[in-house]
PAKE-561086 format. One line per 5 residues: number of its first residue (from 1); for each residue x negated, z negated, y of C-alpha. Coordinates in pm, 1 decimal, always signed. Each point is the difference from the previous one (the first is absolute). Layout:
NUM> X Z Y | ...
END
This chain:
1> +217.3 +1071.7 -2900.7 | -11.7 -162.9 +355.9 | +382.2 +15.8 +162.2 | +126.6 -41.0 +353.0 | -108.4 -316.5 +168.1
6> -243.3 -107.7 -276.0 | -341.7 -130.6 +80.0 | -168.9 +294.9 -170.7 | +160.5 +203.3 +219.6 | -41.9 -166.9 +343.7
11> -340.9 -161.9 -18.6 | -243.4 +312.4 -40.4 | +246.8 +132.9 +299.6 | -59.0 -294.6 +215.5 | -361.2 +40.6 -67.5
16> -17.3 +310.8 +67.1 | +162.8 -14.6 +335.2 | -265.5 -319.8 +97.7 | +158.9 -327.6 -145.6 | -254.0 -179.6 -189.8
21> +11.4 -22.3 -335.7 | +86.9 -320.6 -18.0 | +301.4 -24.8 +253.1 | +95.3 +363.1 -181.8 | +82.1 -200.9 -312.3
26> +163.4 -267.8 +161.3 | +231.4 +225.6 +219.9 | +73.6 +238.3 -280.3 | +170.2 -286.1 -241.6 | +235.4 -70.8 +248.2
31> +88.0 +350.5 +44.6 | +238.3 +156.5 -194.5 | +336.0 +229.1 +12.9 | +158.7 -210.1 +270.5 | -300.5 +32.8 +236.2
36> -32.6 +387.7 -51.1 | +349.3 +40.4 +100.0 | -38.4 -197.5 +275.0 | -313.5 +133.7 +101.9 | +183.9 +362.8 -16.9
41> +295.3 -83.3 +231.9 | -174.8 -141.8 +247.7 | -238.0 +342.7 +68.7 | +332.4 +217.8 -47.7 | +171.4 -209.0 +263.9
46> -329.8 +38.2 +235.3 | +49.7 +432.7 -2.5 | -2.4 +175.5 +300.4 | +168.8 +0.1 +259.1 | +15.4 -430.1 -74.1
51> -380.3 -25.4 +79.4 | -15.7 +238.2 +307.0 | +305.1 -216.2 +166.1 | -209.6 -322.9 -96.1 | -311.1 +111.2 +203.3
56> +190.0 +97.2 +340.0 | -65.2 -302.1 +158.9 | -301.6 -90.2 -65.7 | -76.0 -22.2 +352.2 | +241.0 -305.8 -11.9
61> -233.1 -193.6 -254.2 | -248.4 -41.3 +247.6 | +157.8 -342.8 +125.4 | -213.6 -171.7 -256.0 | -331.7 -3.3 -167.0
66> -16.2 +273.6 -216.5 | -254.5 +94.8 -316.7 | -29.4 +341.9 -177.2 | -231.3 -18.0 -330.8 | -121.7 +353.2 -43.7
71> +157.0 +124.1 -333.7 | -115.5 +344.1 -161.5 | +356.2 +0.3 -227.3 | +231.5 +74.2 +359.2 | -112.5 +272.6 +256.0
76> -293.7 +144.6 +156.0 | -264.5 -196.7 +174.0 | +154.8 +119.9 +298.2 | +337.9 -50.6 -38.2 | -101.2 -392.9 -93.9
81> -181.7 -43.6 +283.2 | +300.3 +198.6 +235.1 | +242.1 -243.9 -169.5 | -213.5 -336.2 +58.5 | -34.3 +125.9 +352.8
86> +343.7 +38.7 +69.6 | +75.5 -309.1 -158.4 | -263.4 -158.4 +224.3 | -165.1 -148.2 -337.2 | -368.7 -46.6 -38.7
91> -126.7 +202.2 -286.4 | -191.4 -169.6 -277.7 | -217.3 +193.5 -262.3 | -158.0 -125.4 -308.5 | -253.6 +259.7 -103.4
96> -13.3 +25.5 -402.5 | +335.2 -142.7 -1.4 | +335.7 +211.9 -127.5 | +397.1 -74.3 +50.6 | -29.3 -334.4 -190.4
101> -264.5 -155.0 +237.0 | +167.0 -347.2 -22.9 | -85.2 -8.5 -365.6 | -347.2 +188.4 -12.5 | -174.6 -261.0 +216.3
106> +170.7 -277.7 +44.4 | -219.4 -169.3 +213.7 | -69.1 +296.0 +258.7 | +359.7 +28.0 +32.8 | +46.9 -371.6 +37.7
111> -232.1 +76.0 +351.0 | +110.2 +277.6 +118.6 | +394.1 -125.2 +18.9 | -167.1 -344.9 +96.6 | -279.8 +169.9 +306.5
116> +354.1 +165.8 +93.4 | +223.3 -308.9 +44.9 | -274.0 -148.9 +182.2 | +22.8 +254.1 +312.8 | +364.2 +9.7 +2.0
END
């Protein structure tokens, strides 16, 4: 039987949530009890009202070049694009592409961020 933390465990989850396989089983080894835990405080310390007084001044960030990846895992459509407004970001979507972008193509990643810098 798989326990907390174990490879079984983690890499069909990473897999399922867009990692490739590959990186799934690499990511998953290193993963184990400690992470979890870690993993668990961090989104208990980020409960409301913590994110709502985060995102007050975003009207402050727009100083400096900003980018917003669109990301199906936080928000509406809208309420990424209000955000990256606010922000003064340029929004970047990568059709076909979920929450782990970085990792599901590499490569089209490696231009967007790089297309980006290139403007700023």
């Amino acid at each position: 039987m798989a326990s907390f933390g174990s490879v079984e465990t983690w890499g069909p989850l990473l897999v399922q949530r867009g990692f490739p396989e590959d990186l799934a089983t690499e990511i998953a080894a290193g993963h184990g009890p400690d992470t979890g835990r870690a993993v668990l405080a961090l989104y208990r310390s980020a409960v409301q009202p913590v994110k709502a007084e985060l995102g007050r001044d975003l009207t402050g960030l727009t100083r400096r070049p900003g980018l917003a990846v669109q990301d199906h895992v936080v928000g509406t459509d809208e309420q990424r694009r209000r955000t990256a407004a606010r922000a003064g970001a340029r929004v970047a979507e990568l059709p076909e592409l979920g929450h782990w972008w970085m990792v599901q193509d590499p490569a089209r990643s490696a231009r967007m961020l790089t297309d980006f810098w290139a403007h700023c």
